[in-house]
C-alpha positions as CSV (number, residue, x, y, z in Angstrom):
1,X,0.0,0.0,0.0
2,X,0.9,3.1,-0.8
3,X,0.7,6.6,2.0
4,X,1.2,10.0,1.0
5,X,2.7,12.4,3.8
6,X,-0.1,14.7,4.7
7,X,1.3,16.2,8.0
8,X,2.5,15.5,10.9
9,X,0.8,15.5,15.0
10,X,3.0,16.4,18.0
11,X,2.1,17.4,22.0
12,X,2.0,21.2,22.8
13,X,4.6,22.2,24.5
14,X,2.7,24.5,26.5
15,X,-0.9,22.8,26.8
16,X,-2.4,19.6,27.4
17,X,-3.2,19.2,23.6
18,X,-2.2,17.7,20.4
19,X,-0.9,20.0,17.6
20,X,-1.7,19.2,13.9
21,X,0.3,20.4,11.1
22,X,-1.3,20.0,7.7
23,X,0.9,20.3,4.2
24,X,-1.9,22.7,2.0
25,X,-0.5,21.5,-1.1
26,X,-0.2,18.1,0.2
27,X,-4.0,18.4,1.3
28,X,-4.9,19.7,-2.0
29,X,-3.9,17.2,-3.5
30,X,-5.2,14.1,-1.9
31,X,-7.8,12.2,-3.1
32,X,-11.4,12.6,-1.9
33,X,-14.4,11.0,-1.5
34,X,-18.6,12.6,-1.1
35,X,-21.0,11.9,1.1
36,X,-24.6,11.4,-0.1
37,X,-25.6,14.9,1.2
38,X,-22.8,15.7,-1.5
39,X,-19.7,16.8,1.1
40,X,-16.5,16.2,0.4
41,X,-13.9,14.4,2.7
42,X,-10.1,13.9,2.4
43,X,-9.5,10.2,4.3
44,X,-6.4,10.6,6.8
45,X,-4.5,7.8,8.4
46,X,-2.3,8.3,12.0
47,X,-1.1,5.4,14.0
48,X,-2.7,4.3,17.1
49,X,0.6,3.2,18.6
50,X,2.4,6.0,16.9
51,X,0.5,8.2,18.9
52,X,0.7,6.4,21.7
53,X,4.2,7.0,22.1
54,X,4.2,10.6,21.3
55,X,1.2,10.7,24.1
56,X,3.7,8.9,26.2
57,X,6.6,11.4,25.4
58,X,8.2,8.6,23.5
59,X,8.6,10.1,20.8
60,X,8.6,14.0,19.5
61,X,6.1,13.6,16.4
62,X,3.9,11.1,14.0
63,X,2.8,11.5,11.2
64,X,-0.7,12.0,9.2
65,X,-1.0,10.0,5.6
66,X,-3.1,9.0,3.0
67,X,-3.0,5.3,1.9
68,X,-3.3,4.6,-1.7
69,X,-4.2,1.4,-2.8
């Protein structure tokens, strides 16, 4: 399978949060699907234990992908 780098999701150094960094082009460019009320949706993969760890403090970042097939 194929995965496209979308962005990438670390902890906030300051708050009790997650921060998400989205590539525009890379979003612009993924592929899509619609909804029957005719919305559209970009599909976005990030590893459970991936984020697990950066949760943990583990590691610093993970990242956010698109899987082709």
């Amino acid at each position: 399978m194929e995965s496209t780098l979308i962005g990438y999701v670390r902890k906030s150094g300051q708050l009790n949060e997650l921060k998400v960094s989205i590539d525009l082009q890379a979003i612009n460019e993924a592929e899509t699907y619609q909804t029957s009320d005719g919305r559209s949706y970009v599909p976005l993969y990030i590893s459970i234990e991936s984020l697990m760890k950066v949760l943990d403090g583990e590691r610093a970042v993970t990242v956010i992908a698109q899987h082709k097939d």
